[in-house]
N, C-alpha and C positions, 0 to 999 in steps of 0.2 A: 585472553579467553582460550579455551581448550579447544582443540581442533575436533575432540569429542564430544557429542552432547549426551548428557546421562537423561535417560527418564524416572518417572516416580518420584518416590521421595530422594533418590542419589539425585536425580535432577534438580529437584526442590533445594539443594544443598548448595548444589554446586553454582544455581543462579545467587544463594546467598555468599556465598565465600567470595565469590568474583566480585562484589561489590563492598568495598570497606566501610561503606558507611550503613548500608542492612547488616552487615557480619555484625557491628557491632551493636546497631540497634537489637536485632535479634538476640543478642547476648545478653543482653540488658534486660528484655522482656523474656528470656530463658531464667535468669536469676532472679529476678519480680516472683513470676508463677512459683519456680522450685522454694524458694523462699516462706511464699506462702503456705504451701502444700507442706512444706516441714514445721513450720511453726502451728499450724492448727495440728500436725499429729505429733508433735509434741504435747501439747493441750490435752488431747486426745486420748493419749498413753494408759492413764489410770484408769478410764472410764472402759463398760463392757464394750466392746464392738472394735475395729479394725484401728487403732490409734499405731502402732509400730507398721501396720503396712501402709497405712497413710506418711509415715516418718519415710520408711524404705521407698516408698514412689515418690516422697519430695526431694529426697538424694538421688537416686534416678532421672527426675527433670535435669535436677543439675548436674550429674557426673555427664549429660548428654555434651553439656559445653565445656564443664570444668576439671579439669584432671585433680584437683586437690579434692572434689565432692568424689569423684572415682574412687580416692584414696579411705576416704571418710567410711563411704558405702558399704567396702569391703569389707574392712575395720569394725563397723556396725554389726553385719549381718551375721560375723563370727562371733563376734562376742555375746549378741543373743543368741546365737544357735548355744554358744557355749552353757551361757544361761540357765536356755529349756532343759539342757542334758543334764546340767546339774541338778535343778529344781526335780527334773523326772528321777531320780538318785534317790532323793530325798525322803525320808519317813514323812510320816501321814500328818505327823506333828506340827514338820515346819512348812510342808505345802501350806496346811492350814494355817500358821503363822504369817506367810508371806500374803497369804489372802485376807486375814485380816487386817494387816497393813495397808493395804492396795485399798481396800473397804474403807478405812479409817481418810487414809487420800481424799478419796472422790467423796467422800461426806463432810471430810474441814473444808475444800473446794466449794461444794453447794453451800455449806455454811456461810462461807465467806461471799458465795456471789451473790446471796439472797435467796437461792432457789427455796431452800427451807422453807423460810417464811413463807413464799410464795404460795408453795403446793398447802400448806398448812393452810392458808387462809381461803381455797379451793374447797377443800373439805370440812370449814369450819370451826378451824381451828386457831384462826388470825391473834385472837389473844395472849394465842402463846409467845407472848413477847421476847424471850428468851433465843426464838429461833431466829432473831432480825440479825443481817449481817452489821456487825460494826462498819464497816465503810459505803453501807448504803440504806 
């Protein structure tokens, strides 16, 4: 134990490190959360709304514990920045192309999980058999 005590969160830290069996549980339950928080924005991604900073703050949980997500994170955030600069480059033509694809995504997506059908038969339109996902 250190002859120093830290407050706050350094304190918060340092009671967990001094102990091997919180260090690791805590490590455990750091890579659960981060884990989680990367796979729904990966999910996420295609659809409008925050999907790449739900990604970015799920490799942030974990780059807190893991030096390999640290590495991931960095990696990540250049290659989207790379991305946007390019995509922003780009004539009108293939923005719109990339948007169409992206569109085309999150529409086999909903295809596929039902949504379709779902909202169809919302509005009256449940006959439309064609919109039924094949795997449900």
């Amino acid at each position: 134990m250190s002859s120093v005590q830290k407050t706050g969160a350094a304190g918060f830290r340092q009671r967990i490190d001094e102990n091997p069996a919180l260090r690791r549980t805590y490590r455990i339950g750091v890579g659960v959360v981060g884990t989680i928080v990367l796979v729904l924005g990966i999910i996420a991604i295609p659809y409008p709304g925050p999907g790449w900073l739900i990604v970015f703050a799920g490799l942030a949980i974990l780059a807190s514990e893991f030096a390999w997500a640290k590495r991931v994170l960095r990696y990540a955030r250049g290659k989207y920045d790379a991305w946007t600069r390019w995509l922003g480059r780009q004539s009108v033509v293939v923005r719109a192309t990339v948007l169409a694809a992206t569109g085309l995504i999150v529409l086999t997506t909903l295809y596929l999980l039902g949504a379709l059908h779902l909202v169809a038969g919302w509005v009256g339109l449940g006959g439309w058999t064609w919109l039924q996902s094949p795997f449900f």
